[in-house]
Backbone bond lengths (Angstrom), bond angles and torsions (degrees), N, CA, C in turn:
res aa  C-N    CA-C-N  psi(-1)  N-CA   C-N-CA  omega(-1)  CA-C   N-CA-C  phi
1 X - - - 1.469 - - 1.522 111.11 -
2 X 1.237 111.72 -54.30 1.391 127.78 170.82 1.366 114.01 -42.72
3 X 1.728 124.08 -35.18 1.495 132.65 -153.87 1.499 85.45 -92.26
4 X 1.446 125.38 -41.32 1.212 145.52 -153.16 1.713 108.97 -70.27
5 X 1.238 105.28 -38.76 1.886 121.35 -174.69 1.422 92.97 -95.71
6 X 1.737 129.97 -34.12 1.745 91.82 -168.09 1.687 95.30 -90.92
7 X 1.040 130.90 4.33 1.669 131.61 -174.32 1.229 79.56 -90.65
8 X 1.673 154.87 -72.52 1.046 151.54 -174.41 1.310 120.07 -25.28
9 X 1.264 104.22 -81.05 1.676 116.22 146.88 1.810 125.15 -26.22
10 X 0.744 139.23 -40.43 1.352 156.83 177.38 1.294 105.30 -60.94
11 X 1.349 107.08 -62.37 1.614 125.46 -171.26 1.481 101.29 -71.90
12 X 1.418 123.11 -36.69 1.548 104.82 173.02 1.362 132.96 -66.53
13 X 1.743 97.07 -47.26 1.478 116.75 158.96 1.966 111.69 -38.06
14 X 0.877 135.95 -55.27 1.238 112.91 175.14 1.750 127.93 -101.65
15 X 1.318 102.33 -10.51 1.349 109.61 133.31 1.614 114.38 -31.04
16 X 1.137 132.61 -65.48 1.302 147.24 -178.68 1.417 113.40 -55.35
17 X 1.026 89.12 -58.00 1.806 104.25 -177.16 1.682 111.10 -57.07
18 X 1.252 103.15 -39.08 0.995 113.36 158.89 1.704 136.44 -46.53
19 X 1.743 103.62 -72.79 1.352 127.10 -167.31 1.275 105.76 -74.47
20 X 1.727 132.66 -42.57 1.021 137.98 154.51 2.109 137.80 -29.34
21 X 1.138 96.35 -44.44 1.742 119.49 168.71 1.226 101.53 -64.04
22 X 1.524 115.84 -46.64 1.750 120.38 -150.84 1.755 89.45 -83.19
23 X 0.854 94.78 -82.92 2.190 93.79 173.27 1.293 120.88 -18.38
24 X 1.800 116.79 -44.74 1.434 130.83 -159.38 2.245 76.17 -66.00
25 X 1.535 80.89 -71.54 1.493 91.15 -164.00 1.974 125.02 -50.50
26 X 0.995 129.27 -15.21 1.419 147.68 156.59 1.829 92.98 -62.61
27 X 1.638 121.25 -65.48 1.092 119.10 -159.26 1.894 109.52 -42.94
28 X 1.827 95.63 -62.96 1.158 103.72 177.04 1.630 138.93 -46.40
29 X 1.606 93.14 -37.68 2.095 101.45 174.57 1.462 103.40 -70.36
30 X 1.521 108.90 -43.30 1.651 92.86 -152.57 1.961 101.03 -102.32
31 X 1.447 111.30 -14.51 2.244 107.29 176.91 1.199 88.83 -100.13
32 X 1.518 136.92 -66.19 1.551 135.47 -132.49 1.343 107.57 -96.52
33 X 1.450 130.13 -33.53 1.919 132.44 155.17 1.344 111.34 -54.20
34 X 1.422 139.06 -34.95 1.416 113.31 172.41 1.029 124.92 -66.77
35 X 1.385 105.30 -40.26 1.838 120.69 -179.28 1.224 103.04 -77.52
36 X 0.996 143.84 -34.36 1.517 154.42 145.05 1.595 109.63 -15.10
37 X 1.164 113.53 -64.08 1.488 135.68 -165.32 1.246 115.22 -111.27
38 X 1.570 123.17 21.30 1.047 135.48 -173.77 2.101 114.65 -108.52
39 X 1.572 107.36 84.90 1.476 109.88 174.60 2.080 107.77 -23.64
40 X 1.197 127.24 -34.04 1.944 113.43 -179.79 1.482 104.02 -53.80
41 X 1.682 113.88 -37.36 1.623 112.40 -163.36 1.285 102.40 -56.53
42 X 1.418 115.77 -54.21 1.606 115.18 -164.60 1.118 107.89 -105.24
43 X 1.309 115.59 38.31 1.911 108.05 156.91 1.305 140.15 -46.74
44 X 1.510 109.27 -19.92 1.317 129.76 179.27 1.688 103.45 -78.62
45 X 1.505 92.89 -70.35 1.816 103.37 163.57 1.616 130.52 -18.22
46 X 1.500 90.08 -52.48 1.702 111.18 179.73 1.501 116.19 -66.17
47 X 1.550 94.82 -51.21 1.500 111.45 -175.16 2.088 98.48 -55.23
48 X 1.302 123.90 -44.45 1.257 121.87 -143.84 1.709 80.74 -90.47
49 X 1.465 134.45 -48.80 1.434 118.86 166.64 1.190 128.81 -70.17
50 X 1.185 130.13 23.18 1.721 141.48 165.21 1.383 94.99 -109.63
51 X 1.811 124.70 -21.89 1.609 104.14 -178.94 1.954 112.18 -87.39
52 X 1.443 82.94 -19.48 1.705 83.23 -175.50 1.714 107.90 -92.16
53 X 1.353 111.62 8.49 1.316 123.67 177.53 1.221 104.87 -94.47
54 X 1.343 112.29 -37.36 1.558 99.62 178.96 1.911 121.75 -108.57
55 X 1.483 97.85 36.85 1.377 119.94 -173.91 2.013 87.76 -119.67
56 X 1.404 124.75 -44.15 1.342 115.18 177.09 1.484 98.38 -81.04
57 X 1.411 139.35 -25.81 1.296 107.68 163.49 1.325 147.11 -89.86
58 X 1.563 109.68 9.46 1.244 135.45 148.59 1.476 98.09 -52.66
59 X 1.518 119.45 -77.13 1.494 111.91 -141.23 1.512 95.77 -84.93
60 X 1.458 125.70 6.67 1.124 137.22 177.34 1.635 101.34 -72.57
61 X 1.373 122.79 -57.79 1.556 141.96 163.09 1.274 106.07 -15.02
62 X 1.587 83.50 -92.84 1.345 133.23 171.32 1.523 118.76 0.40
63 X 1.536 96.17 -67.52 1.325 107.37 171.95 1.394 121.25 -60.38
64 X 1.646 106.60 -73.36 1.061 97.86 169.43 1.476 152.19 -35.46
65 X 1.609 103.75 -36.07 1.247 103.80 172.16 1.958 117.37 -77.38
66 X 0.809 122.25 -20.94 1.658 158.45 171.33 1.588 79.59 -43.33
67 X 1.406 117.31 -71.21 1.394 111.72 -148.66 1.685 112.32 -90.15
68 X 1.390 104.86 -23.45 1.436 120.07 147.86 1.110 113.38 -14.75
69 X 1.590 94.61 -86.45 1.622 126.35 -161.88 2.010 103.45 -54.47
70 X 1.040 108.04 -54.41 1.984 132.64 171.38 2.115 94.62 -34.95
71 X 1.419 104.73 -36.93 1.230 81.36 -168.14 1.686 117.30 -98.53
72 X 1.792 101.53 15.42 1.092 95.27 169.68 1.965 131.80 -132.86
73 X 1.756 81.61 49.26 1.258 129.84 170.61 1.896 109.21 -76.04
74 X 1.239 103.89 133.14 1.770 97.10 175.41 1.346 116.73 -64.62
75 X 1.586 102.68 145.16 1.625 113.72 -179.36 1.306 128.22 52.22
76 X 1.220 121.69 17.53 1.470 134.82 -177.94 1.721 107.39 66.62
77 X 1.185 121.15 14.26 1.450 113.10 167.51 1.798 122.06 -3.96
78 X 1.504 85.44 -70.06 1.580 94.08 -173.42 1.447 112.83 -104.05
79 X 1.912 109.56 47.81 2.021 82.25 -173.18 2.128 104.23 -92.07
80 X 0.813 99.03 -2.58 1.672 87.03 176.67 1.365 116.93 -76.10
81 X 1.925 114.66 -18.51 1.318 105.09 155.36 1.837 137.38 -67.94
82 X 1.494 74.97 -43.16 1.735 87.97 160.58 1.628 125.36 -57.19
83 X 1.037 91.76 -34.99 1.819 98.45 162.51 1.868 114.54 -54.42
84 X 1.510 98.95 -61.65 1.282 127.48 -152.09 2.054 95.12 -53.32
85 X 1.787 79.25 -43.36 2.052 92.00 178.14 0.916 145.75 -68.78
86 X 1.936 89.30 -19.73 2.197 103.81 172.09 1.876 82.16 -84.12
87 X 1.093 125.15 -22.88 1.507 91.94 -156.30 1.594 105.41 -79.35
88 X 1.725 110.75 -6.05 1.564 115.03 -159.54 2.364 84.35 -96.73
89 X 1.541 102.30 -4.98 1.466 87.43 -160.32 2.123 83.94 -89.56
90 X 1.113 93.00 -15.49 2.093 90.75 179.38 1.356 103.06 -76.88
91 X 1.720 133.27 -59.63 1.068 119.43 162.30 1.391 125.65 -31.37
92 X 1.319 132.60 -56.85 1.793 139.51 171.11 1.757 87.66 -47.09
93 X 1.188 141.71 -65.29 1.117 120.29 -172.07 1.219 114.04 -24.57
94 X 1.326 115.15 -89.42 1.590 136.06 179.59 1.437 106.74 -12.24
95 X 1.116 113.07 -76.73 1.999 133.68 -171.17 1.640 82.05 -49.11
96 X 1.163 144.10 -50.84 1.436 142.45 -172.87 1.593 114.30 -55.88
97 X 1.250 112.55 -53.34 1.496 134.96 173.75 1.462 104.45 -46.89
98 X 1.548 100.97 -44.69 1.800 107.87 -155.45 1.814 115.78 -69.38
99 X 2.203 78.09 -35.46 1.284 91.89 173.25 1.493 118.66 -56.95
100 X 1.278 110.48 -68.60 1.385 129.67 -171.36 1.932 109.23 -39.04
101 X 1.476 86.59 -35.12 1.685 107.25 174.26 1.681 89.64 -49.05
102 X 1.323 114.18 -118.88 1.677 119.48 -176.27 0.852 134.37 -40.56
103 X 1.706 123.31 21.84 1.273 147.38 169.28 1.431 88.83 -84.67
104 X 1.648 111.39 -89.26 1.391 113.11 178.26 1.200 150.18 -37.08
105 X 1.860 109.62 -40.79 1.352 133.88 159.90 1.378 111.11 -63.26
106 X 1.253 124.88 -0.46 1.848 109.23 -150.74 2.163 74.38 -87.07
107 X 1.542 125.34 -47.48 1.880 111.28 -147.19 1.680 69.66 -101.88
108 X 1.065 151.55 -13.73 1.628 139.19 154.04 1.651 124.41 -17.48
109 X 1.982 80.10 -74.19 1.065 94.19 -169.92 2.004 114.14 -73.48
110 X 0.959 108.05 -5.88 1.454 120.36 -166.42 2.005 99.83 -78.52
111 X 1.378 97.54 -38.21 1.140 113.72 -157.21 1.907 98.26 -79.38
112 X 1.440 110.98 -47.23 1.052 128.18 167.45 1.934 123.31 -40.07
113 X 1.454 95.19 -37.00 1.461 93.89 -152.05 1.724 93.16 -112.41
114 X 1.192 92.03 -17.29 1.994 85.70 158.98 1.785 125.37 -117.05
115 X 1.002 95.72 1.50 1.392 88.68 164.81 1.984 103.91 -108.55
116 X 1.181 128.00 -19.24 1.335 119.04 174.66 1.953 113.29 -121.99
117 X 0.766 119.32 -29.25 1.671 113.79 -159.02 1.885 82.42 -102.44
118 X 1.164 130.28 -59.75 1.753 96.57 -168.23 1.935 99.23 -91.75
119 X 1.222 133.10 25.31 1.344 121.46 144.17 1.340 113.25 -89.11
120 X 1.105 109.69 -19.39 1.989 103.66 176.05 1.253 111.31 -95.46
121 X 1.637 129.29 -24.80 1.576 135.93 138.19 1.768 101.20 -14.07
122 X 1.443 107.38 -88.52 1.435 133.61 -165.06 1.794 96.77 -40.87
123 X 1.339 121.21 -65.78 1.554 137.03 158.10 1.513 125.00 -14.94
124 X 1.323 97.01 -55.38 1.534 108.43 163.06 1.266 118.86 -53.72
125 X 1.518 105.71 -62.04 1.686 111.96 -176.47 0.999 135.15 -75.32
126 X 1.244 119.88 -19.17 1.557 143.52 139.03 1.750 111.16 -32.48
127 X 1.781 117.66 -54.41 1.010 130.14 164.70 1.674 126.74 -46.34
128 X 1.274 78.20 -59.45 1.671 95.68 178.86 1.690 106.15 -56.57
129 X 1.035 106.08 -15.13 2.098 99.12 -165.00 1.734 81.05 -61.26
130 X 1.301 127.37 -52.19 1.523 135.86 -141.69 1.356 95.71 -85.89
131 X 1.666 121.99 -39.99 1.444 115.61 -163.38 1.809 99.57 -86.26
132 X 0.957 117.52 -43.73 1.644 136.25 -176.76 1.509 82.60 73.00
133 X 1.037 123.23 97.97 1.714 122.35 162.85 1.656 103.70 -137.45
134 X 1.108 118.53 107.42 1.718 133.94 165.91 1.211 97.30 -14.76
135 X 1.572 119.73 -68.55 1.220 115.92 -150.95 1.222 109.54 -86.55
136 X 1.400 139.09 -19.38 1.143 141.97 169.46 1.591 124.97 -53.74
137 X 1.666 95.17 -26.49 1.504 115.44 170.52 1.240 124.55 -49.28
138 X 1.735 85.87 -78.45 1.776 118.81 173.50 1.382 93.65 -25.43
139 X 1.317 111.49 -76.49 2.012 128.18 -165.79 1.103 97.21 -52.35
140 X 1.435 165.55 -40.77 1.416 143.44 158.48 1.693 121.07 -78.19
141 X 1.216 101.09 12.69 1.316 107.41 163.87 1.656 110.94 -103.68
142 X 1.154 107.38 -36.15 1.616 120.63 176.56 1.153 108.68 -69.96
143 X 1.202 133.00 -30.62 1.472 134.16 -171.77 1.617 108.27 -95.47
144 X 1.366 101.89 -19.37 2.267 96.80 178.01 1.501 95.34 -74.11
145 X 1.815 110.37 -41.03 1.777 105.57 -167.16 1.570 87.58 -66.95
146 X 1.192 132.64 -67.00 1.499 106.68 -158.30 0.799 139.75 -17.91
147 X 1.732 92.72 -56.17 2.093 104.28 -168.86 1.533 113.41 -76.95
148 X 1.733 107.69 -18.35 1.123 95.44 168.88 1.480 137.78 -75.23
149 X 1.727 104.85 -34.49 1.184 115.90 153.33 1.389 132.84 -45.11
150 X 1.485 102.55 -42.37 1.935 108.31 161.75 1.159 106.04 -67.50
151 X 0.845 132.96 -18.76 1.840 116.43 -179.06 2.016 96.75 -86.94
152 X 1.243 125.79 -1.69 0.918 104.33 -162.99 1.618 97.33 -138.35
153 X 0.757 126.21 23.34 1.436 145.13 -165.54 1.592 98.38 -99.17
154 X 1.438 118.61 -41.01 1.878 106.23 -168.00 1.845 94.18 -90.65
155 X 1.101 119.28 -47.50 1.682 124.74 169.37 1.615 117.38 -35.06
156 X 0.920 96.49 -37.26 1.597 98.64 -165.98 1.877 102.52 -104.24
157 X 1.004 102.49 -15.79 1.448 118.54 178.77 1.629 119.26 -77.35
158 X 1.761 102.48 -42.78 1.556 130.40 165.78 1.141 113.99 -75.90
159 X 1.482 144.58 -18.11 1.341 145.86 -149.46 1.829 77.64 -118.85
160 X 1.213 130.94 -73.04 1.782 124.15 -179.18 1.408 108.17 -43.79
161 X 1.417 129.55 -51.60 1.583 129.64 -169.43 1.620 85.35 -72.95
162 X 1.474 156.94 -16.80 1.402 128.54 159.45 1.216 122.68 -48.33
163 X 1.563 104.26 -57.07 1.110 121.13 -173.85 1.636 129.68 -48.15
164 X 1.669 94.70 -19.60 1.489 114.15 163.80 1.642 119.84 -78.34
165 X 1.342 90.53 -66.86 1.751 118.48 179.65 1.822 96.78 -38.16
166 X 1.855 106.56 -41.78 1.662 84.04 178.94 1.633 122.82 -83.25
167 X 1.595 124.59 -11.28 1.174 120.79 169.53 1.259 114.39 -50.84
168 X 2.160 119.19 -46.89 1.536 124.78 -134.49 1.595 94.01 -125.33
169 X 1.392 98.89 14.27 1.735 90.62 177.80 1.512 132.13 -81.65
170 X 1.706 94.52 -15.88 1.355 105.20 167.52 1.567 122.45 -72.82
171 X 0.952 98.65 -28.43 1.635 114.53 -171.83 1.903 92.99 -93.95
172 X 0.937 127.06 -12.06 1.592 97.43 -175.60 1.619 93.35 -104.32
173 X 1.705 120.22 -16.18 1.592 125.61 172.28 1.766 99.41 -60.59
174 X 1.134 124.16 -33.30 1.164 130.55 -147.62 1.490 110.57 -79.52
175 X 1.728 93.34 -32.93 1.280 123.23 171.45 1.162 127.69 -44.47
176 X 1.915 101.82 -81.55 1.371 103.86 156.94 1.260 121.55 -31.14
177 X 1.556 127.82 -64.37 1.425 119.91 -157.45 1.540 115.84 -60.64
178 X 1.624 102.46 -28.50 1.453 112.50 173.57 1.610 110.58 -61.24
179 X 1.686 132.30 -51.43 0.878 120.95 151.06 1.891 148.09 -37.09
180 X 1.392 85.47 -37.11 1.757 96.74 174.44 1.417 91.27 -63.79
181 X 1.389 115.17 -72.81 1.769 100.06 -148.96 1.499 107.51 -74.46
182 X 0.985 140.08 2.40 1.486 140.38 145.92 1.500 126.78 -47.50
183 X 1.543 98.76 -34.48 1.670 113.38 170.65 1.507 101.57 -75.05
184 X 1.764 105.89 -72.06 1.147 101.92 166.38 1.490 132.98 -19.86
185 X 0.983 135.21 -50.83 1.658 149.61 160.58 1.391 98.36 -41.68
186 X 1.187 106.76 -86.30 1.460 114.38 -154.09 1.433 120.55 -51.82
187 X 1.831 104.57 -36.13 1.826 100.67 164.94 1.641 115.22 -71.16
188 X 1.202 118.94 -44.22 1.226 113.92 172.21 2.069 124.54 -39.16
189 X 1.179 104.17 -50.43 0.858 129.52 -170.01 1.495 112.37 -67.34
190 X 1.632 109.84 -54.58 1.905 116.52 154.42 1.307 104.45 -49.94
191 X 1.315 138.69 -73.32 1.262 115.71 -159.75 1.334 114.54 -90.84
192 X 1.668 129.23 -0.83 1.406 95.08 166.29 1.398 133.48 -84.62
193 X 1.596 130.61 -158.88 1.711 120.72 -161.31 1.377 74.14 -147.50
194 X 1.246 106.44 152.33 1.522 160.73 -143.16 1.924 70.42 -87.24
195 X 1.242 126.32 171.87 1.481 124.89 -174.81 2.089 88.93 -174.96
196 X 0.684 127.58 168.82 1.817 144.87 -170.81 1.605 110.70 -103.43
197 X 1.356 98.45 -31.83 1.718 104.61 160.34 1.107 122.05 -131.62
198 X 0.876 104.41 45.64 1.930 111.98 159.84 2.228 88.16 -93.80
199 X 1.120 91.16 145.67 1.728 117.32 159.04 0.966 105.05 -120.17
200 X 1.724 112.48 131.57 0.931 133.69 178.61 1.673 130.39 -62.44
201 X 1.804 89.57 -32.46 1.803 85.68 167.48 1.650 126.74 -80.24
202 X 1.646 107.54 9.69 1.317 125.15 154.94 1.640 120.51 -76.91
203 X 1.399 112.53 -27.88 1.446 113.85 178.28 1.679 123.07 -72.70
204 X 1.403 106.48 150.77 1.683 87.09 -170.82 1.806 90.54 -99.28
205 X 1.549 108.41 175.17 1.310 125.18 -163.33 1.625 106.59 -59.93
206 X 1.353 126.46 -15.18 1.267 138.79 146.34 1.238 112.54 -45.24
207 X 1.238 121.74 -89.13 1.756 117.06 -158.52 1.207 97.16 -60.44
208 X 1.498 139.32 -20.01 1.744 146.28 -175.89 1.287 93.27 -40.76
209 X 1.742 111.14 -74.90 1.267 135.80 -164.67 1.890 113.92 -58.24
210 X 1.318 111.76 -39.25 1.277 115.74 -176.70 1.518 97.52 -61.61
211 X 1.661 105.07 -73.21 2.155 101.80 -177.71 1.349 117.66 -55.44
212 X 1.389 113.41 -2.71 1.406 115.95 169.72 1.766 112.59 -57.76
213 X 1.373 87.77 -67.95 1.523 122.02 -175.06 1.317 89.32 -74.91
214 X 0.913 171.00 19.13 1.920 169.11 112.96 1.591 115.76 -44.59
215 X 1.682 83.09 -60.20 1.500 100.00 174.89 1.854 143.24 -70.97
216 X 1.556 73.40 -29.02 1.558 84.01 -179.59 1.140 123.01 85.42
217 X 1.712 118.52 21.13 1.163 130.11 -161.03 1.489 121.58 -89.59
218 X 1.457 130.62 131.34 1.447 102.69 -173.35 1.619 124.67 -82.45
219 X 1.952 105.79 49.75 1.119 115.37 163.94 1.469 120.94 -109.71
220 X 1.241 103.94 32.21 1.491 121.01 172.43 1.570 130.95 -66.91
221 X 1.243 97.71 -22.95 1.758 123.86 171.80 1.251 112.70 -60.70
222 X 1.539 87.32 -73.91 1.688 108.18 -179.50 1.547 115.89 -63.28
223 X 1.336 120.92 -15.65 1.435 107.01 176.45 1.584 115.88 -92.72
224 X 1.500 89.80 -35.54 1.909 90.33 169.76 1.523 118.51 -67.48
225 X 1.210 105.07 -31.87 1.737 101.70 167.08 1.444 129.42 -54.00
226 X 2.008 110.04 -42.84 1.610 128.14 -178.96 1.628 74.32 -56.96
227 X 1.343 144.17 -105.63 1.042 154.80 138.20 1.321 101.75 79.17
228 X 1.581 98.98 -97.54 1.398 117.02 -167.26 1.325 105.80 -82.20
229 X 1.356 137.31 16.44 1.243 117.12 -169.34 1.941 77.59 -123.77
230 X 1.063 148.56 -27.95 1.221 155.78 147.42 1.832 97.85 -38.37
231 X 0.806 125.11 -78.24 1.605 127.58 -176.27 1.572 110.06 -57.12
232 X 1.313 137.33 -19.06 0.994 135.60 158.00 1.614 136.41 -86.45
233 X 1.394 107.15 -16.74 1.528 130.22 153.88 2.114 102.89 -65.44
234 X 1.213 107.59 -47.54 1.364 99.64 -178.76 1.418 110.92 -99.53
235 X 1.478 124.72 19.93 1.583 124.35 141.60 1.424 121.82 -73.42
236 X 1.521 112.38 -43.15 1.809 137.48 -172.50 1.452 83.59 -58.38
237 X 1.654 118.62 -58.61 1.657 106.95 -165.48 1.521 119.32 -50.10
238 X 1.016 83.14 -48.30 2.072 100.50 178.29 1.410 93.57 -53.20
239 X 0.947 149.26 -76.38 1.616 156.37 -132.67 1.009 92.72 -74.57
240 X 2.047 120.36 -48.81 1.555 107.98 177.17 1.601 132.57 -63.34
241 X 1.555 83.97 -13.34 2.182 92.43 -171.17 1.234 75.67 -89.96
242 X 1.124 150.43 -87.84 1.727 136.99 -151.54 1.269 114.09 -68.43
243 X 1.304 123.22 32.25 1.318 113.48 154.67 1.665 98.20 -111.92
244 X 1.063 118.79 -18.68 1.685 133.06 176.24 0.801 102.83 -52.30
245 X 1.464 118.00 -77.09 1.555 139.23 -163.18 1.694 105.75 -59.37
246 X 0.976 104.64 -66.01 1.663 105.98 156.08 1.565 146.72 -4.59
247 X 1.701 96.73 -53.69 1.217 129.56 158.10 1.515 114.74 -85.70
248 X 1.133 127.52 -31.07 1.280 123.13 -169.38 1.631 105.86 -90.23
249 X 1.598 117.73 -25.37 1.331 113.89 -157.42 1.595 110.10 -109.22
250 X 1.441 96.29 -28.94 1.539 126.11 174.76 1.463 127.66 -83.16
251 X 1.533 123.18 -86.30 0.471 155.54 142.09 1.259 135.96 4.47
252 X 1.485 105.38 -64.39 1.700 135.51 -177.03 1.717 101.78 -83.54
253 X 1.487 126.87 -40.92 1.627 130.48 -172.45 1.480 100.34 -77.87
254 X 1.270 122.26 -10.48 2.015 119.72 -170.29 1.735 87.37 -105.76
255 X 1.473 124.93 -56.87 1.632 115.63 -168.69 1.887 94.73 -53.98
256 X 0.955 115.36 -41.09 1.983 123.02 -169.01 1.436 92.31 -42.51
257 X 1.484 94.57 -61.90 2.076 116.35 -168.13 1.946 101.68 -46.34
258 X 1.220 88.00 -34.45 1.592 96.04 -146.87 1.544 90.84 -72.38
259 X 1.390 101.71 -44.28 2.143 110.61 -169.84 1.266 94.56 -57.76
260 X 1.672 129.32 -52.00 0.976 127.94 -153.23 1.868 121.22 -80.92
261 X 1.432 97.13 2.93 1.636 123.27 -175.97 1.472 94.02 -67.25
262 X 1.995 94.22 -76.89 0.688 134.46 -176.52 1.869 118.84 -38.68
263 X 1.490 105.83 -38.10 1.575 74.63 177.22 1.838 100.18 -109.81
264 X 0.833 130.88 44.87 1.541 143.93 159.77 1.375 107.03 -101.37
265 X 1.258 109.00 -19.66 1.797 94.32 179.03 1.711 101.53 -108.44
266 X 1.285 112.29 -14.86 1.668 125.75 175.58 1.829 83.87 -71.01
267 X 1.215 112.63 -75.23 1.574 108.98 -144.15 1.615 94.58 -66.49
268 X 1.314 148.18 -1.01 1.549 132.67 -155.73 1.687 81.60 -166.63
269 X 1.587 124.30 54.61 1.457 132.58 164.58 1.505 99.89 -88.51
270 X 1.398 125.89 111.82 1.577 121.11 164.31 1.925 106.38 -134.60
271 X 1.549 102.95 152.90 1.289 100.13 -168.59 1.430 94.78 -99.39
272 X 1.418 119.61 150.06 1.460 143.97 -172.73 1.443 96.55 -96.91
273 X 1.676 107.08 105.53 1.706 107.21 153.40 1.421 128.96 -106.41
274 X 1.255 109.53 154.43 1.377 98.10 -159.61 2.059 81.91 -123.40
275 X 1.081 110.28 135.11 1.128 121.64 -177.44 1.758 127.20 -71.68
276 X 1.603 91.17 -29.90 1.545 94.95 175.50 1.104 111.91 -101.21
277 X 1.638 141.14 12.10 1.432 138.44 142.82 1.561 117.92 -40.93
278 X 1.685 113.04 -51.10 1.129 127.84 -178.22 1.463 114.17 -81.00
279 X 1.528 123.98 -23.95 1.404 102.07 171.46 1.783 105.10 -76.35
280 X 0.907 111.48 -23.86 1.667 124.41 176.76 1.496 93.26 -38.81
281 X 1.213 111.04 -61.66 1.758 117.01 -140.79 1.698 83.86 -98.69
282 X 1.175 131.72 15.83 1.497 106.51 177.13 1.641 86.83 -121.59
283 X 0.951 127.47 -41.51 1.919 144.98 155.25 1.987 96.85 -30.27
284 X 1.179 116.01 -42.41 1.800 126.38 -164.68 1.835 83.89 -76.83
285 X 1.352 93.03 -72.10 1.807 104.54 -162.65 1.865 100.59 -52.34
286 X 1.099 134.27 -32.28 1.317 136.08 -160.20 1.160 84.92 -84.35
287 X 1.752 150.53 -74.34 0.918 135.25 172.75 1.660 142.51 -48.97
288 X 1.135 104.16 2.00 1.809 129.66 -168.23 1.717 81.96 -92.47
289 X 1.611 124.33 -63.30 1.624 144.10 -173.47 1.389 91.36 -38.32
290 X 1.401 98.38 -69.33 1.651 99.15 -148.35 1.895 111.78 -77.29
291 X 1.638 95.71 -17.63 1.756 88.34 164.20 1.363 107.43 -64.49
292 X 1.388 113.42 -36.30 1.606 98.01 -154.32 1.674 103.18 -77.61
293 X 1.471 130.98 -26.53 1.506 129.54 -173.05 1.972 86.71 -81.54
């Protein structure tokens, strides 16, 4: 009777082990992958990478037009800044790309990791009931955290880079605007003409430099200096928003990756023995004995 209930028992237990994986895994492809992969979930998500998308294509502009404007300054005064600004408008590329990256990947990856990586999780362990292999375990245990962690890796990555974006957002708005009216200046300033009542402490350090260079005045020094030392205050700004963005877009989604490595190999750390190392070394020592008698 006794033999009769734990064989009973036995047979349910992996019965279970069984029927349980197969359900989990049905659950996940066909309820938890749509919603998974469904743009309503992360509307918030979306919304916060369409705002920092259209903060790199501001300073994306920004720049560019910045350096535009720089080259139509007399005698090339300032062209190594204008250099300095297409090269900061290729960097803004990138941070743009990166965005657009975890824009796309964010219902990708959702879709990915429940309709294939924790049904082949479930697959494994299902396997394992028959093989009983330790490690075969671990590995369908390692592989459900993954995908879940990949599904959660751009969310949690976007929700920390807010938390930045809201300290430095004033200062990278500030940016742009510092950039606009710098353009602003500088076209104004090329095409306007010298006039009998204009005052000069009305002119900005632009038109200074143009009637400078008109005039022939030996305040040509001093105006290209206001100049460049104005255009180099609004290079530092740039350098500071793309070092932001940088961290927030870059930066911040690989340390996420990295934590989340990191505690999958902490929580499911097991050491690999291999059994015939040790008959080796007890086979070594037995012969070490018997040389020495």
């Amino acid at each position: 009777m006794d033999t009769t209930l734990a064989t009973r028992n036995s047979t349910l237990v992996i019965a279970a082990k069984i029927i349980v994986p197969i359900i989990l895994a049905l659950i996940s492809i066909f309820v938890i992958a749509p919603r998974a992969s469904s743009a309503a979930l992360f509307s918030k998500t979306i919304a916060s990478l369409d705002k920092v998308r259209s903060v790199v294509l501001g300073l994306t502009g920004a720049s560019t037009a910045a350096s535009a404007a720089i080259t139509l300054l007399p005698d090339d005064i300032c062209s190594p800044i204008a250099t300095q600004l297409m090269e900061l408008t290729d960097d803004f590329m990138i941070i743009l790309c990166a965005v657009y990256f975890e824009k796309y990947m964010l219902t990708a990856i959702g879709y990915l990791s429940f309709t294939y990586i924790v049904p082949a999780a479930m697959g494994l362990y299902v396997v394992n009931v028959f093989l009983r292999n330790e490690q075969v375990r671990v590995l369908s245990m390692k592989l459900c955290l993954f995908g879940i962690c990949a599904f959660l890796v751009i969310p949690v990555s976007v929700k920390v880079s807010d938390l930045i974006n809201e300290t430095h957002g004033e200062s990278i708005q500030a940016t742009i605007s510092a950039a606009e009216e710098s353009v602003t200046e500088i076209e104004s300033a090329s095409s306007a003409t010298a006039e009998e009542d204009t005052n000069n402490e009305k002119k900005n350090v632009f038109q200074n430099l143009f009637d400078a260079v008109k005039s022939g005045i030996g305040t040509i020094s001093q105006s290209a200096s206001a100049v460049t030392e104005k255009l180099k205050r609004l290079v530092d700004h740039f350098v500071d928003a793309l070092a932001v963005l940088i961290v927030t877009s870059c930066v911040i989604p690989l340390a996420i990756i990295a934590i989340f490595v990191w505690l999958v190999k902490a929580l499911f750390r097991i050491e690999l023995k291999i059994p015939r190392l040790h008959h080796t070394r007890d086979y070594a020592r037995r012969y070490e004995e018997n040389d020495v008698y």
